[in-house]
N, C-alpha and C positions, 0 to 999 in steps of 0.2 A: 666291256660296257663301262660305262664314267658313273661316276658316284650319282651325278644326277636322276640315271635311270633307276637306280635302288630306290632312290628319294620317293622317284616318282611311285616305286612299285608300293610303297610304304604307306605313301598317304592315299593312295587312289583305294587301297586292299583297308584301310583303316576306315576310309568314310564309306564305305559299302557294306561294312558290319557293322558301324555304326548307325547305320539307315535301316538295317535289316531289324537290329537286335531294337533300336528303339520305334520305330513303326511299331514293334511288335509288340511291347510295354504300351506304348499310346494305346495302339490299338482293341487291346484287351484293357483298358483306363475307359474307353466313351461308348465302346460297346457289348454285348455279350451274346451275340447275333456270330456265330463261326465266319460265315459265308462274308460276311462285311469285315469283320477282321483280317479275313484273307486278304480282301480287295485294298484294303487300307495298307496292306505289309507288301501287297507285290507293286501298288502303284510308287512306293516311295521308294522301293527297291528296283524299280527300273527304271525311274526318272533319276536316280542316282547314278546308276551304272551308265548311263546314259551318258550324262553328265563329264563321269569322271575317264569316261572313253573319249569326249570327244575333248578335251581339255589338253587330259594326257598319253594319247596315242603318240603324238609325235617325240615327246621325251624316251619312253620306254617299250613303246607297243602295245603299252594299257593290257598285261594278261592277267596283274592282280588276281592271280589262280594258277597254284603250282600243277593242277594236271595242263592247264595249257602252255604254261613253259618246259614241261617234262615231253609235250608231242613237239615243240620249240627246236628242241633239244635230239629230239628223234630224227627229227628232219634237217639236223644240222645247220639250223639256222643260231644257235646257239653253243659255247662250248659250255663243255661239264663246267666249270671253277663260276662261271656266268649263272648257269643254272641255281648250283646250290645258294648262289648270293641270291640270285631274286627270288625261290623258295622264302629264305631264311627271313628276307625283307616282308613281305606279303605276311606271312606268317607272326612276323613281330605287330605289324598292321593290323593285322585280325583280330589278335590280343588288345591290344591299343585301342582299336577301335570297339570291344568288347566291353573295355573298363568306361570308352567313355560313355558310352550308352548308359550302364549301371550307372556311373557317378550324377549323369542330370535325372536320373528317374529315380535316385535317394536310392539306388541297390549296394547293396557289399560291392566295394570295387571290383575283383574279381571273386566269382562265387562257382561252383560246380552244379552244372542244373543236376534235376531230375527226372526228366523228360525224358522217360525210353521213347526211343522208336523204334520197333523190331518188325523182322519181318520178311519173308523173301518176297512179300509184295511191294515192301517198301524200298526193299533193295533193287530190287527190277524196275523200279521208279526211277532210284538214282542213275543207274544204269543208263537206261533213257534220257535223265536229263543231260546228264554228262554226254555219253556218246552224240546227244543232238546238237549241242553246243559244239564239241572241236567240229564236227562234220559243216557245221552252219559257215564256224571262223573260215574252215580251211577253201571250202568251197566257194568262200566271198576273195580270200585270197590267189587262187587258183586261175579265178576270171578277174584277176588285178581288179579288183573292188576293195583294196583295204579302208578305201575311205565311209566305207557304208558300215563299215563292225559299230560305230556310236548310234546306231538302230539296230541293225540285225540281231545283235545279240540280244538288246534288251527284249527284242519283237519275243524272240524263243524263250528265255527266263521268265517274260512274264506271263507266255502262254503256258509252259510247262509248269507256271504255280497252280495252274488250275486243271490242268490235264494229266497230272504224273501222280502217284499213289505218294510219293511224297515231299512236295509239293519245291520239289528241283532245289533243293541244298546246290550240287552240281560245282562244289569248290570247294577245297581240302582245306585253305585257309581259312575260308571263312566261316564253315564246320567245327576248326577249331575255336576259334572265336564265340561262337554258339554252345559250346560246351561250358564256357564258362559264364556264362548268364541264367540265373534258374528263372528267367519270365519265357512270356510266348514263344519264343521263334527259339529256346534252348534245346538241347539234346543231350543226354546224358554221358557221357565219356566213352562209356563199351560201346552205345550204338555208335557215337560219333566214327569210332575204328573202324566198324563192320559199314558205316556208310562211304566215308576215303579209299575203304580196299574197291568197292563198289563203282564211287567216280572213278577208280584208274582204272580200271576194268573198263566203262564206258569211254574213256579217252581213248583207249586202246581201240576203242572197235569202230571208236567214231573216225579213228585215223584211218584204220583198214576202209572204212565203207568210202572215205572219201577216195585214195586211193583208187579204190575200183571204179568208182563212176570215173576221176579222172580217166582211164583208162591206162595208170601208170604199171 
């Protein structure tokens, strides 16, 4: 893959946790109503995603989410050396994008939330979301539909903010990126771990389930 596609995976994974993490400061700033804070964190979080899918899909494939280039990678659509760089990119993104949310809402640059989320309900959340997400990607791929992922996906992430027990993290990148912000949309570092082993666990299943319907 060309330097470009890192570029790409860097700022697309950077401005999607920074939509996440400051939606989520705004949010909890104008209101103190749960149910409207959610709404205000999933619409700027999927008008983003939206965005940054439909922009830059053609540079790098727009997966700004290391379990979807780890099922990339399954499916040998990618090789390993590919793989670890655009983890590594997304990942730096996440952070980046972590700091810059804290920097305009006057937070500690980067900070360690304190926002447990624990839980095998919450975990079976992530599960869901993740697993619904590669299943959604791969199944729009499958029926050569890649050009519909700058909707589909958002369509899923912003129904599984309000359907899933916890309310679709659904991205190891930008999980970690959330660990380091103590406002709204933070997590605390242990659950952050126990929420990541969780998405790959749902990537994994969401691969198998596609799979089967394919009937591969």
């Amino acid at each position: 893959m060309k330097l470009n596609s890192y570029a790409a995976e860097f700022l697309g994974t950077a401005l999607i946790t920074t939509a996440v993490i400051g939606s989520g400061i705004a949010a909890s700033q104008l209101t103190e109503i749960p149910g409207l804070a959610l709404l205000i964190n999933a619409i700027a979080t999927v008008l983003t995603l939206a965005l940054m899918i439909a922009l830059l899909q053609p540079i790098s494939g727009a997966h700004f989410n290391p379990a979807v280039s780890f099922v990339a990678f399954l499916n040998k659509q990618m090789k390993f050396n590919s793989l670890l760089f655009m983890v590594l990119s997304q990942c730096i993104g996440a952070v980046s994008g972590a700091a810059l949310a804290n920097l305009m809402f006057s937070q500690t640059l980067l900070e360690t939330s304190n926002t447990t989320r624990s839980g095998s309900g919450l975990l079976v959340g992530e599960v869901l979301a993740t697993g619904g997400l590669i299943f959604a990607i791969l199944i729009a791929i499958y029926n050569n539909k890649p050009q519909t992922l700058h909707w589909i996906v958002p369509l899923w992430i912003g129904g599984a903010y309000f359907f899933t027990s916890s309310t679709s993290f659904a991205n190891p990148a930008v999980t970690l990126g959330r660990a380091l912000s103590d406002t709204y949309a933070g997590i605390a570092p242990s659950s952050a771990l126990t929420f990541i082993g969780a998405q790959f666990i749902g990537a994994f299943l969401g691969l198998s389930l596609a799979k089967v319907v394919r009937n591969q």
